[in-house]
Backbone bond lengths (Angstrom), bond angles and torsions (degrees), N, CA, C in turn:
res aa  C-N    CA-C-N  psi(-1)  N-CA   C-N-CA  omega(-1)  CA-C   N-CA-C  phi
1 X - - - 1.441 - - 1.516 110.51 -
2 X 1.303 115.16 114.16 1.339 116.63 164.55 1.619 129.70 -70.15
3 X 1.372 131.00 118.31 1.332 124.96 -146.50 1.821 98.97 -93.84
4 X 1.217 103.57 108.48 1.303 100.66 175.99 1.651 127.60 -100.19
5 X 1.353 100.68 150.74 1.779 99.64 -159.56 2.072 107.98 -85.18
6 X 0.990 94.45 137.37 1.520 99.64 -172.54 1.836 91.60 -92.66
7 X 1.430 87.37 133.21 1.406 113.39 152.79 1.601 98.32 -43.92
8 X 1.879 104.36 135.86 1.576 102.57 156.31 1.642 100.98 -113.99
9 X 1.752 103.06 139.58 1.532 80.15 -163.55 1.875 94.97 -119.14
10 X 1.525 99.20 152.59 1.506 104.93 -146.05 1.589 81.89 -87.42
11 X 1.565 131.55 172.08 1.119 158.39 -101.81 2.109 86.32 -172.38
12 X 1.544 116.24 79.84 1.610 102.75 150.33 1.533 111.18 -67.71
13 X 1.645 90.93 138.72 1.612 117.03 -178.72 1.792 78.26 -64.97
14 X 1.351 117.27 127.57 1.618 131.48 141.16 1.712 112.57 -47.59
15 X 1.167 121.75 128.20 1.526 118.16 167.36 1.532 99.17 -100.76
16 X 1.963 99.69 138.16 1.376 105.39 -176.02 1.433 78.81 -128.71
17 X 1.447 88.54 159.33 1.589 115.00 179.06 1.547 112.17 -46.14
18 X 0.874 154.30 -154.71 1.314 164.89 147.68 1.841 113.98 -112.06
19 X 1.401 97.04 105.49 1.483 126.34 -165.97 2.246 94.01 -45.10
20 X 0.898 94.33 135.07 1.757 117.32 175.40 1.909 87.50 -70.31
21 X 1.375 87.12 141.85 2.007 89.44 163.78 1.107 106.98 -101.94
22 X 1.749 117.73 118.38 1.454 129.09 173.49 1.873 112.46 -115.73
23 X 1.627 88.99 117.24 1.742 83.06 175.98 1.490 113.13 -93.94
24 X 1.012 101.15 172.50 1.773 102.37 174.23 1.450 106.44 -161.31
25 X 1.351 116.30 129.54 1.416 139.88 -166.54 1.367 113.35 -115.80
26 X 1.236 124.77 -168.76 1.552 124.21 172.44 2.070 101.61 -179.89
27 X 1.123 90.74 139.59 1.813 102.27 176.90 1.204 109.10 -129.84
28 X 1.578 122.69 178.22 1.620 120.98 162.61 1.341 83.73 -164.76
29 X 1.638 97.74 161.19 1.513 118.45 -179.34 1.501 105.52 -160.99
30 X 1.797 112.18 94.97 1.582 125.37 -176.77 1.404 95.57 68.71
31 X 1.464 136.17 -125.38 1.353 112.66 -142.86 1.712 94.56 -109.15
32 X 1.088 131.03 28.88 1.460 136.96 -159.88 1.599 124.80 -117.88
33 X 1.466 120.21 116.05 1.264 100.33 -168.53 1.584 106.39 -131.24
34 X 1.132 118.89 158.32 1.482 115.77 -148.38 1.620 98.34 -142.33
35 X 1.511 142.15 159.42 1.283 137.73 -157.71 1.517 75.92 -173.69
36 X 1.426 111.49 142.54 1.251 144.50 -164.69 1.331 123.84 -149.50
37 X 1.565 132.96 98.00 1.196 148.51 -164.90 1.698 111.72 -105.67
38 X 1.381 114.61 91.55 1.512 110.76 161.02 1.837 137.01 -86.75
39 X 1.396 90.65 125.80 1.804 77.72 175.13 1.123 116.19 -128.22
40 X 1.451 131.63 -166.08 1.473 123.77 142.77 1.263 111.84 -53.90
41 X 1.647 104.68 151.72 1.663 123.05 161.71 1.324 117.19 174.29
42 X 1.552 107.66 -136.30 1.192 118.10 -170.72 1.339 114.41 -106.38
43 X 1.109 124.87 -4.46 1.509 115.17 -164.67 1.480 130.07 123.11
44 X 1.448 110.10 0.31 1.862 129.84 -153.64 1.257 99.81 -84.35
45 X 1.325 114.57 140.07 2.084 115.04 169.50 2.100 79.78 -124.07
46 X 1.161 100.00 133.40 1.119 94.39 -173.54 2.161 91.75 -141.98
47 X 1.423 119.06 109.63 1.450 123.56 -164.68 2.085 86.31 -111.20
48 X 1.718 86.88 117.77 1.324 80.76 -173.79 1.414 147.87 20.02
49 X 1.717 90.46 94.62 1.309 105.71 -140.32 1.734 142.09 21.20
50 X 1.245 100.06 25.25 1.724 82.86 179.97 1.213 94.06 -136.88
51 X 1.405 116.13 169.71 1.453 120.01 -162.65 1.619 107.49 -91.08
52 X 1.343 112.83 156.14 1.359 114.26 -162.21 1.841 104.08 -79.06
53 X 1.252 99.54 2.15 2.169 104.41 171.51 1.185 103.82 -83.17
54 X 1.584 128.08 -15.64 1.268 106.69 -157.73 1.990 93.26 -99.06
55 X 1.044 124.44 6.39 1.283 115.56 -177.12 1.491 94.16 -94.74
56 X 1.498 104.97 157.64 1.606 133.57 -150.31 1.557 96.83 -81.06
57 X 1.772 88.26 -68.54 1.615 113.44 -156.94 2.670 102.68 -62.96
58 X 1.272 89.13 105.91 1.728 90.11 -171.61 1.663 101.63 -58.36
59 X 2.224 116.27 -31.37 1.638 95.37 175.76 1.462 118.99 -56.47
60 X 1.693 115.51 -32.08 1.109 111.11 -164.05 1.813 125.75 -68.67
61 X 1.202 89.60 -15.18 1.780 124.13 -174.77 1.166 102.39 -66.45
62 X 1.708 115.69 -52.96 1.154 136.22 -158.71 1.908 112.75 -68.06
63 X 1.469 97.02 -27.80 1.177 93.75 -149.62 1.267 89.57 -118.30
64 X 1.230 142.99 16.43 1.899 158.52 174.66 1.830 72.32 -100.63
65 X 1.212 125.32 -67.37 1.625 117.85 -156.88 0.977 116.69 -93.89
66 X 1.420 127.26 28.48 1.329 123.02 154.33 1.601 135.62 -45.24
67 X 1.732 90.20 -60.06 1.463 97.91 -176.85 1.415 109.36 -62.78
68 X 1.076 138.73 8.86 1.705 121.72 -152.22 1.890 87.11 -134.53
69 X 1.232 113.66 -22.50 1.947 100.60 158.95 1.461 98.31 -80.67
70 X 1.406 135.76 23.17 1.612 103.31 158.40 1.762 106.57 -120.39
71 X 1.397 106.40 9.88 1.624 102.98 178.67 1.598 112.49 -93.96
72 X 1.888 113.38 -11.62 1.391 113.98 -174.73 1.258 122.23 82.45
73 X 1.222 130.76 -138.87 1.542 120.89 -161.53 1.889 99.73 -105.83
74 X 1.421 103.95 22.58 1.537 90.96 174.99 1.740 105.91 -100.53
75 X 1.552 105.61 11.14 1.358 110.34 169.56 1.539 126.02 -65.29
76 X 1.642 111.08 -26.39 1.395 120.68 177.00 0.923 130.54 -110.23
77 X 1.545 104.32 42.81 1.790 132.25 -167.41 1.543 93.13 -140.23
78 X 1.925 122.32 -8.63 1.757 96.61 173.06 1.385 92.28 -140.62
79 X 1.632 102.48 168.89 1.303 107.38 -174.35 1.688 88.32 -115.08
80 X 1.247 104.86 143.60 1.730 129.59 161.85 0.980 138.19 -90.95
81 X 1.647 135.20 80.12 1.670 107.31 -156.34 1.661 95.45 -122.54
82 X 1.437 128.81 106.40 1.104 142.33 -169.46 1.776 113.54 -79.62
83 X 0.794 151.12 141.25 1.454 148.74 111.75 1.169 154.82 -112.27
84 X 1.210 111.38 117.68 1.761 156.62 161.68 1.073 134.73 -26.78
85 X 1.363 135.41 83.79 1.538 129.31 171.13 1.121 125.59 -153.30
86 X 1.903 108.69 149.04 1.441 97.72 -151.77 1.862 126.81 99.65
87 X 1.575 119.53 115.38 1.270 135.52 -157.67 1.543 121.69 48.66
88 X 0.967 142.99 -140.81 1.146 154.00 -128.18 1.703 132.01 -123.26
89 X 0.969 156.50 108.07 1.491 139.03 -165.51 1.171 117.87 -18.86
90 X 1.581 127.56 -77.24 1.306 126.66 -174.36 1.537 98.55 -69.75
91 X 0.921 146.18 -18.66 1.798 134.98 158.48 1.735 103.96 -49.12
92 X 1.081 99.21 -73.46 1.697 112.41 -172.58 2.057 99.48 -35.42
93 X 1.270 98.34 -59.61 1.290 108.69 179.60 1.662 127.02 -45.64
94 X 1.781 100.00 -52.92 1.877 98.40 163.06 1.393 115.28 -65.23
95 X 1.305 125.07 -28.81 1.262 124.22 175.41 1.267 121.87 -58.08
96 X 1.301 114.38 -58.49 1.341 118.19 164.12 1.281 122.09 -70.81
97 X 0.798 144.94 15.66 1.766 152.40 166.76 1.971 102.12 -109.93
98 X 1.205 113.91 -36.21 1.370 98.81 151.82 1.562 154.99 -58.41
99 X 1.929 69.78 -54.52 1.754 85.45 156.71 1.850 135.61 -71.97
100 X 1.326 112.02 -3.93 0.951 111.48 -167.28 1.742 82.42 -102.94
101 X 0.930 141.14 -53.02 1.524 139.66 -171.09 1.437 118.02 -61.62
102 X 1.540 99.36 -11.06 1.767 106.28 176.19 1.578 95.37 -93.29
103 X 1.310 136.50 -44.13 1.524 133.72 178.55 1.564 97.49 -63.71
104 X 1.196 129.05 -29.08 1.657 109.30 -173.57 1.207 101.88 -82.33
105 X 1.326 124.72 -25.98 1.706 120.43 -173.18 1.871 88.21 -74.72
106 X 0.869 134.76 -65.94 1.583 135.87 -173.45 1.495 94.73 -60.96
107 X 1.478 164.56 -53.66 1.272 155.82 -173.83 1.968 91.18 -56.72
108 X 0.846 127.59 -104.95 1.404 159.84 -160.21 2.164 104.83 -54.79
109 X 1.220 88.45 26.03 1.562 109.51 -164.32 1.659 106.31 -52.00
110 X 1.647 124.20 -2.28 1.484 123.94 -175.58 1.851 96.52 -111.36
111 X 1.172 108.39 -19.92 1.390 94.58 -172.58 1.519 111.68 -99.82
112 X 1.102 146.12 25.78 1.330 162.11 95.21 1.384 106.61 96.02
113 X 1.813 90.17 65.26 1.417 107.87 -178.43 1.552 116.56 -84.84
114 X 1.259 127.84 -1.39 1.195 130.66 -160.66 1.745 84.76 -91.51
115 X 1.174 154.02 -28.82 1.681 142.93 -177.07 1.735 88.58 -85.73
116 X 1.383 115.31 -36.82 1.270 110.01 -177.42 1.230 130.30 -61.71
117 X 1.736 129.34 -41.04 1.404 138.31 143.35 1.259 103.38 -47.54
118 X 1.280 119.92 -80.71 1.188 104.54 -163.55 1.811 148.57 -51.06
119 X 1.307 98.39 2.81 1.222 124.98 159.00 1.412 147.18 -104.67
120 X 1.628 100.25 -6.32 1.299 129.24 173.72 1.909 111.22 -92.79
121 X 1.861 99.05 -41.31 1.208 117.59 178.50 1.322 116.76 -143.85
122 X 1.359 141.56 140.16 1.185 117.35 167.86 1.710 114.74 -86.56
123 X 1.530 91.90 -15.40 1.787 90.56 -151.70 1.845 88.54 -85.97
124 X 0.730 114.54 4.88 1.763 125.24 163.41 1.851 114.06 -45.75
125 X 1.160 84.14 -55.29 1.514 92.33 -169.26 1.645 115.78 -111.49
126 X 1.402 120.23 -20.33 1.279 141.20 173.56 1.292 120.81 -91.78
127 X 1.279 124.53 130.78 1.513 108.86 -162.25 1.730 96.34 -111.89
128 X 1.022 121.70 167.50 0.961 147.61 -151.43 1.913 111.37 -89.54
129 X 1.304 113.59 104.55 1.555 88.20 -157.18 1.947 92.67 -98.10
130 X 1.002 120.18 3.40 1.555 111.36 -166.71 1.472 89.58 -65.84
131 X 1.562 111.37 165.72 1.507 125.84 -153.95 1.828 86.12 -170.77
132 X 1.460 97.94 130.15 1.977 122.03 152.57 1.502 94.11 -23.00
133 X 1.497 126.86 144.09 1.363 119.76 156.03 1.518 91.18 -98.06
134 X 1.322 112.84 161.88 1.520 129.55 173.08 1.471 121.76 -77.35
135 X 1.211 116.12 110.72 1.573 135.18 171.57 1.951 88.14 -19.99
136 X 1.605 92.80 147.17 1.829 106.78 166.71 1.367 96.47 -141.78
137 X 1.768 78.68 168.36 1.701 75.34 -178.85 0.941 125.59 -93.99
138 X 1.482 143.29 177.80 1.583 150.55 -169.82 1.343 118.80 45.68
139 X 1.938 85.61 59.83 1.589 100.42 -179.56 1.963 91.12 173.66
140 X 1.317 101.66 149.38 1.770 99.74 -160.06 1.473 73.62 -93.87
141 X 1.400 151.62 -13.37 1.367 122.19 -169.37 1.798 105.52 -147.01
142 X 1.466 117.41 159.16 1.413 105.77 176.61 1.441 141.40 -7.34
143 X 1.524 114.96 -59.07 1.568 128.71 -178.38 1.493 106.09 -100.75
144 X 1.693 99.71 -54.27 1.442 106.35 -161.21 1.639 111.70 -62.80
145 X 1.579 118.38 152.01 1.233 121.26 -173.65 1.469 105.87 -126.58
146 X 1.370 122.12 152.49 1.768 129.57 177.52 1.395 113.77 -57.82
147 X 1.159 121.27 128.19 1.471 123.62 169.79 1.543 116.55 -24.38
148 X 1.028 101.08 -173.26 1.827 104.17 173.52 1.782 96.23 -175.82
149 X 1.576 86.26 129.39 1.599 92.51 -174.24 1.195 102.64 -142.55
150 X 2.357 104.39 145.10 1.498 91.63 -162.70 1.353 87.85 -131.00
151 X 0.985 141.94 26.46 1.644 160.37 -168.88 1.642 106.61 -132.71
């Protein structure tokens, strides 16, 4: 048998696109927790899956878009698409207004919005640690306790 030499065959590097920068954040406020995805786009705030026009209540609007009137016109250069679950409307709402202001401080990482929230608001970037205390017993609610009668 004559031992013949195998070709070694070299490996072209594949060219891949150049990866999009996507941040992603997360907040909570009482029993509510919220995750926040920024990318390039057009301009979209989109709160579990639906766009932030289609909600009724204008405080609640107001306060999902807070953080994004203090970054200026680089607001209609990303899209936001948050999701929400867990407690209450205005819960859902601080949550997601946190979380979305923690992905813009990590998206927008040269324009050095994190002294900038945090001086405008704290609860912007800080989430909220108060929590329900837990029902006890010999009493229908947390603190409060049942009468007592000796007459």
């Amino acid at each position: 048998m004559v031992a013949e030499k195998k070709k070694k065959r070299t490996k072209k590097p594949k060219k891949r696109a150049p990866k999009e920068k996507i941040s992603t954040a997360r907040g909570k406020r009482k029993e509510c927790k919220a995750r926040a995805r920024i990318r390039k786009g057009k301009g979209t705030v989109r709160i579990n899956r639906k766009t932030l026009q289609s909600f009724n209540n204008k405080y609640i609007r107001e306060i999902i878009r807070e953080p994004l009137r203090y970054i200026g016109p680089e607001a209609n250069e990303i899209d936001i698409s948050v999701s929400v679950n867990g407690g209450g409307v205005m819960g859902q709402a601080q949550a997601a207004r946190t979380a979305i202001a923690k992905a813009l401080v990590e998206y927008f990482d040269k324009m050095n919005l994190k002294d900038k929230f945090s001086s405008i608001d704290r609860s912007l970037l800080v989430e909220d640690t108060r929590r329900v205390e837990s029902k006890k017993y010999r009493g229908p609610k947390a603190r409060a306790r049942y009468q007592k009668s000796y007459r």
